[in-house]
N, C-alpha and C positions, 0 to 999 in steps of 0.2 A: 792424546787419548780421546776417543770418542763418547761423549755423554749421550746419555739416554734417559728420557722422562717417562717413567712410568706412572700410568695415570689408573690408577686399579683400586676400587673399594675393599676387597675382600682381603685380608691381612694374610691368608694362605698364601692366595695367589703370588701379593706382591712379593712377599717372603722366597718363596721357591724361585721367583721369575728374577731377582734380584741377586739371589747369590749365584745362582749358573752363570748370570752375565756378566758378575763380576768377577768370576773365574777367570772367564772368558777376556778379561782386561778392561772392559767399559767401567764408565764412568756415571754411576746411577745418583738420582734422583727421584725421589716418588712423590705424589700426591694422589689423595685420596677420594675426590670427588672431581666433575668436570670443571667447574668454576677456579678452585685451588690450583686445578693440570694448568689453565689458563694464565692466571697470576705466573705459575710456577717456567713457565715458558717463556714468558716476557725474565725475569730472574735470571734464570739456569741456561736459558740458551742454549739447550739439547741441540745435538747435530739429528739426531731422529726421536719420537715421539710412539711411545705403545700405547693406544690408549684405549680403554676397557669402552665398550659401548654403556653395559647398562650400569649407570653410578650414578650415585644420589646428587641433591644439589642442581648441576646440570649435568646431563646425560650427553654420552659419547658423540652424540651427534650436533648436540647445539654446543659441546666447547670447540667440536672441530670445526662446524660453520663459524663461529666466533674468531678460532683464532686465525683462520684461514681470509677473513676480513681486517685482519689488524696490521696494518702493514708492516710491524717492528717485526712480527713472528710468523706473518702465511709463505716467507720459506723455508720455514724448517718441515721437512716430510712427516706425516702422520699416518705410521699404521695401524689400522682399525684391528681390536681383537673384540671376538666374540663369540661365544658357546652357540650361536646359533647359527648354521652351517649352509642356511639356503644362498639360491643364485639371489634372491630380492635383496636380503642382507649387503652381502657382497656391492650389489649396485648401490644401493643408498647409502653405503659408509662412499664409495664415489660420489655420489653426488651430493653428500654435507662436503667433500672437499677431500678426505683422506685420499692420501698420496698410495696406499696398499692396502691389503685386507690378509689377516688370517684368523682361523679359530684355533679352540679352545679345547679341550686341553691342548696348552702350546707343545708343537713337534718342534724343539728348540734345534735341530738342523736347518729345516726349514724356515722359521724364524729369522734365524741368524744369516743367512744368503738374502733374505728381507733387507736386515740391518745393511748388510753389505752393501747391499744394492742401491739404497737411499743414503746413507752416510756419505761425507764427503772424505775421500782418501786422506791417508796420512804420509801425506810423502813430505 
């Protein structure tokens, strides 16, 4: 089963974002700031990583530079989510290190061909 670390402050969000995916058959874990997503990675050892840009603590961008330096956890893929929809966004969750990007409100089609595409097969 494929785990997935959702990294989202907003109790909505992770709420709605958590049980579609586990409809879906993953294997969720959450935490609620970037620091926590960080711990929580090293831990959980997610095959893919959602992880909110704006979160308190440490923000979307300095847990993905963080974990993207740790050697135990910068291969697990990270995709950046964020409500905010420019191409700049877009380029700087690359260049803290996320492996994809998408916003918010999430189109959990697209999403999920995300997951697909970063996750490692289950054969």
């Amino acid at each position: 089963m494929t785990k997935i670390l959702i990294v989202e402050d907003n109790e909505l969000n992770r709420d709605m974002l958590s049980r579609r995916l586990i409809r879906k058959g993953y294997e969720i874990e959450m935490a609620v700031d970037g620091a926590l997503g960080v711990e929580a990675m090293k831990s959980f050892m997610p095959d893919v990583v959602l992880m909110d840009i704006g979160l308190p603590v440490m923000d979307g961008w300095e847990a993905t530079t963080t974990a993207k330096a740790t050697d135990s956890i910068k291969h697990i893929p990270i995709i950046a989510l964020t409500a905010h929809a420019l191409e700049e966004d877009r380029l700087k969750a690359l260049e803290a290190g996320a492996d994809d990007f998408d916003t918010k409100p999430v189109d959990l089609k697209r999403l999920l061909q995300k997951i697909e595409k970063w996750a490692p097969s289950e054969s």
